[in-house]
C-alpha positions in Angstrom: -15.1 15.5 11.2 -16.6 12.4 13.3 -15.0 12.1 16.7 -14.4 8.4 16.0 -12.4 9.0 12.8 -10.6 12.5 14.9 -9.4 9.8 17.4 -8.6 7.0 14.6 -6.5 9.1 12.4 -4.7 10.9 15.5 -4.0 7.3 16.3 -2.4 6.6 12.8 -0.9 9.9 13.1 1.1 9.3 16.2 2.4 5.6 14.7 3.0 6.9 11.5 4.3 10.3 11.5 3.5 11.0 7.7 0.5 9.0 6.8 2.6 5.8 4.9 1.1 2.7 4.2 -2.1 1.4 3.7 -5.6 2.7 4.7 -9.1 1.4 4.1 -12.0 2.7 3.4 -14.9 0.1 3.1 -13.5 -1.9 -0.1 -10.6 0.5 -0.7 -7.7 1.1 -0.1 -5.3 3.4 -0.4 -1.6 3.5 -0.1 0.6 6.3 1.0 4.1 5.8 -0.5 6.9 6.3 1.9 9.2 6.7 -1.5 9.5 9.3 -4.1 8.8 9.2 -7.7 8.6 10.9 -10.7 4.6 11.0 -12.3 5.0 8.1 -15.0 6.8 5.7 -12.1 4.2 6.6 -9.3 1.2 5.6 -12.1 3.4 2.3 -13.2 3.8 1.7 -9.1 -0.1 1.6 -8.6 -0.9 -0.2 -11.5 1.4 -2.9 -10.1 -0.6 -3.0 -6.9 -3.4 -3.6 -9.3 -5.0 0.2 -8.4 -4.3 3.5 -10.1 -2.8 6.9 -8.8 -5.9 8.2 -6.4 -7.9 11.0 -8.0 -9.8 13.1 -5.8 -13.5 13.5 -6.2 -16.6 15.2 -4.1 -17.2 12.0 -2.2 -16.6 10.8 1.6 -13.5 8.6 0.3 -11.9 11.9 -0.7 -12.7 13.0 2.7 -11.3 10.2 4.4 -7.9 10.8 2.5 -7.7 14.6 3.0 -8.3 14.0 7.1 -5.7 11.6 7.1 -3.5 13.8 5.2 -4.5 16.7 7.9 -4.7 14.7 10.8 -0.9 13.3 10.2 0.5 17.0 9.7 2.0 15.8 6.5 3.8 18.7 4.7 4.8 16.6 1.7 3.7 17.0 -2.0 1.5 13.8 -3.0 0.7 12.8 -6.6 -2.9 12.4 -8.2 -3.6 10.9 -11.3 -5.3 14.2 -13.3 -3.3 15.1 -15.6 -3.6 17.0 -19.1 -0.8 15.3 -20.9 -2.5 14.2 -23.8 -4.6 17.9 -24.5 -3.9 21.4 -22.4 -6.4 22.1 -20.3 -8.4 18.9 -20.6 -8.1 17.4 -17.7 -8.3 13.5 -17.1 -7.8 10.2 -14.9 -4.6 7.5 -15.8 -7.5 6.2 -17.8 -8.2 9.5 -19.7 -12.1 9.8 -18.5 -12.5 13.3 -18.1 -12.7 14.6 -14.6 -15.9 16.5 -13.7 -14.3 17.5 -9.8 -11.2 20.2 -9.4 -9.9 22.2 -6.2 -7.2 24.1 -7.7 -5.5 26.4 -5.3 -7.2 30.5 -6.2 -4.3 31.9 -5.2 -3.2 34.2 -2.3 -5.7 37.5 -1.4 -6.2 40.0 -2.5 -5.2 39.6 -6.1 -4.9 35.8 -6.1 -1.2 35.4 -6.7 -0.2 32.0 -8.0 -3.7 30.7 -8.3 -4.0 27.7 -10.1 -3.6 26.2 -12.5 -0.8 28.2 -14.2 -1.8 29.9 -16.8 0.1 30.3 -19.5 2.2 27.3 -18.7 1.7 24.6 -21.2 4.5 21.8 -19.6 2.9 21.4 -16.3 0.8 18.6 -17.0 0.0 16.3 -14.0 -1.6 17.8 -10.6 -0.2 17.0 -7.6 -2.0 17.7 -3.7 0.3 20.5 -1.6 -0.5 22.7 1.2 2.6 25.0 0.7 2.6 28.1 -1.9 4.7 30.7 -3.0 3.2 34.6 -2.1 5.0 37.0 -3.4 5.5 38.3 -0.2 7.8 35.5 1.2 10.5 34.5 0.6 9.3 30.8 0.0 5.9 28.3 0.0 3.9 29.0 3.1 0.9 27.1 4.7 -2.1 27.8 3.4 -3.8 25.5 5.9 -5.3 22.6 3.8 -4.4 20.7 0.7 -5.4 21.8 -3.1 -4.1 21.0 -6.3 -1.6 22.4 -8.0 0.1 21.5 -12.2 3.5 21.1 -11.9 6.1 19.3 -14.4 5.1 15.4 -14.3 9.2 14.9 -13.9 9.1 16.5 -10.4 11.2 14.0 -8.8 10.5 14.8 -5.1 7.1 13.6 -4.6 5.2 11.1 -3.5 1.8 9.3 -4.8 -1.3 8.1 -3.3 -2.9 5.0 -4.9 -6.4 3.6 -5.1 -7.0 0.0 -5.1 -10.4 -1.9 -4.7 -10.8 -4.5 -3.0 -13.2 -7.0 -4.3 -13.5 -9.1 -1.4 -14.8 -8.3 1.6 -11.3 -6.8 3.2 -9.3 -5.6 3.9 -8.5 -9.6 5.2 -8.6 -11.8 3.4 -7.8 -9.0 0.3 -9.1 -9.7 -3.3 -8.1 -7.0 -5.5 -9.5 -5.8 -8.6 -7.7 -5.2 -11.9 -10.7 -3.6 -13.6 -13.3 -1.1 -11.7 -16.2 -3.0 -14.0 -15.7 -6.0 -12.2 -18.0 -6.4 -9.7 -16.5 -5.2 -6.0 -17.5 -9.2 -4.8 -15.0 -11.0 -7.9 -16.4 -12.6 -10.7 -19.5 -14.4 -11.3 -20.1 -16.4 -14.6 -23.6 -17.9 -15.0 -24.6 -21.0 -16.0 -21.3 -22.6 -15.6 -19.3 -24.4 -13.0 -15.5 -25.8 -12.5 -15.6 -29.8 -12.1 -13.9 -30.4 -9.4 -13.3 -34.0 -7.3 -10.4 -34.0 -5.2 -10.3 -30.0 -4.5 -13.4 -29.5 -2.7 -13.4 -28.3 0.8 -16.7 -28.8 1.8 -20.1 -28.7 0.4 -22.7 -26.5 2.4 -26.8 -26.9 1.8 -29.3 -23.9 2.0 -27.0 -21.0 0.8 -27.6 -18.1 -1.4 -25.1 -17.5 -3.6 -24.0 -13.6 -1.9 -23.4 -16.0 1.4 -21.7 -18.8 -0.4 -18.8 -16.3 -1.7 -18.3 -14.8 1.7 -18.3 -18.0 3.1 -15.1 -19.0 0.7 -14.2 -15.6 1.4 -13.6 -16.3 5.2 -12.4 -19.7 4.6 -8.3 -20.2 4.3 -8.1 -22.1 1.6 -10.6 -21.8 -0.6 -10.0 -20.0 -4.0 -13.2 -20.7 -5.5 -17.2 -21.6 -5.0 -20.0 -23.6 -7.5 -22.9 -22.5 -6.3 -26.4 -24.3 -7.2 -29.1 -22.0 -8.0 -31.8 -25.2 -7.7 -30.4 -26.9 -4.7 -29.2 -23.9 -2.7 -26.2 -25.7 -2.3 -22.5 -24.0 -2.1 -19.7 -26.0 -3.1 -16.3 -24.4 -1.7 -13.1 -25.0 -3.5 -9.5 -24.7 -2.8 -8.4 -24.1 -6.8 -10.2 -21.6 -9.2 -10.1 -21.6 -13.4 -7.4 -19.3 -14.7 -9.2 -19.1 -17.9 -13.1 -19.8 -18.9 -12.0 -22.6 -21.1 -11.9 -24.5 -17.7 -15.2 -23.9 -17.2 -18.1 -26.0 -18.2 -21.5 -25.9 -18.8 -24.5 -26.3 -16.1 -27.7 -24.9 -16.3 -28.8 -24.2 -12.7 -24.8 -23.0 -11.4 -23.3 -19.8 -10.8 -19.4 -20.0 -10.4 -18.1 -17.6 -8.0 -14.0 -16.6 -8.3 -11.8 -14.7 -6.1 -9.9 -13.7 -9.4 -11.2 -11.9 -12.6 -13.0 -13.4 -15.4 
């Protein structure tokens, strides 16, 4: 682990005890409940934060949430979104794309008791992250020293949940998030069309591309929403955005830019 993210996350560690809240993660982030939840409320929780229950994957942002999750000592039982609800054994996202990435727990040596996931067992359906397992051996879970996965009942009531929400702006202030993860990460961008506009425009900046115009309405307070002018290079910022594309009309050489989804 980098020294700057050791001393970061030690940081967090010592303010947070468990790791609760929100963390970013170039244009994610993801939140650490502080309250427990069965598997159906955590998924209904993230989708109202616009994001989904975090599902780990062979990438540096799984990284970055397993050395949190070391870093803050956290001994609590955290919910993914795999699951294998809807067919044993095939195992998917909240959005039933099949997962390609596992790190099941193989189970204590020498004969790999309790390695997962349970076989036999066809009502544990959703996977949750613990580093505490039974041995048969002891009389209870015991540290196995780092976090796997393990299938348990998805009406386990004393767990929490991580979600993963993207951020399409440039956050994590000011924060845009995204609804949809085929959206681009920057909002929305409709071609050939532009939002007429008199009285709501902020200001009106020449020689722009359109990447800098949205950051500059990005970085600006008040504006919701940017016409930029392929011909001119000319970026008009503005401090209301269309809710629909009916508000939208035509314009050959403009690109409107939104902070919200199209």
């Amino acid at each position: 682990m980098n020294l700057w993210r050791i001393v970061l996350l030690a940081l967090w560690s010592c303010v947070l005890g468990e790791p609760e809240g929100s963390h970013y993660y170039h244009n994610k982030k993801f939140y650490f409940s502080s309250e427990i939840k069965i598997w159906t409320e955590a998924k209904d929780a993230c989708a109202q934060m616009q994001g989904s229950l975090f599902v780990p994957k062979q990438n540096h942002q799984t990284q970055f949430v397993m050395d949190i999750l070391e870093v803050s000592g956290s001994e609590a039982f955290w919910w993914t979104g795999v699951n294998d609800r809807s067919q044993e054994s095939r195992y998917v996202d909240t959005f039933d794309r099949e997962i390609t990435y596992t790190n099941w727990f193989p189970g204590h040596p020498p004969d790999e008791y309790n390695e997962q996931p349970t076989k036999g067992e066809v009502y544990q359906d959703c996977v949750e992250l613990r580093r505490a397992f039974s041995n048969k051996d002891s009389n209870g879970p015991i540290d196995v020293g780092q976090y796997y996965w393990n299938d348990v009942t998805c009406d386990a009531t004393d767990r929490h949940y991580i979600c993963e929400i993207t951020l399409c702006g440039f956050g994590p202030v000011p924060e845009v998030e995204c609804s949809d993860e085929m959206n681009s990460a920057y909002g929305c961008a409709i071609d050939n069309h532009m939002l007429h506009t008199s009285t709501e425009t902020l200001d009106t900046l020449p020689g722009e591309t359109q990447m800098t115009c949205f950051m500059r309405c990005l970085s600006h307070v008040s504006c919701q929403s940017v016409n930029f002018d392929s011909s001119a290079l000319s970026c008009q910022l503005i401090s209301v955005r269309a809710e629909s594309l009916a508000e939208l009309i035509s314009a050959q050489t403009s690109v409107y830019l939104s902070t919200n989804l199209c």
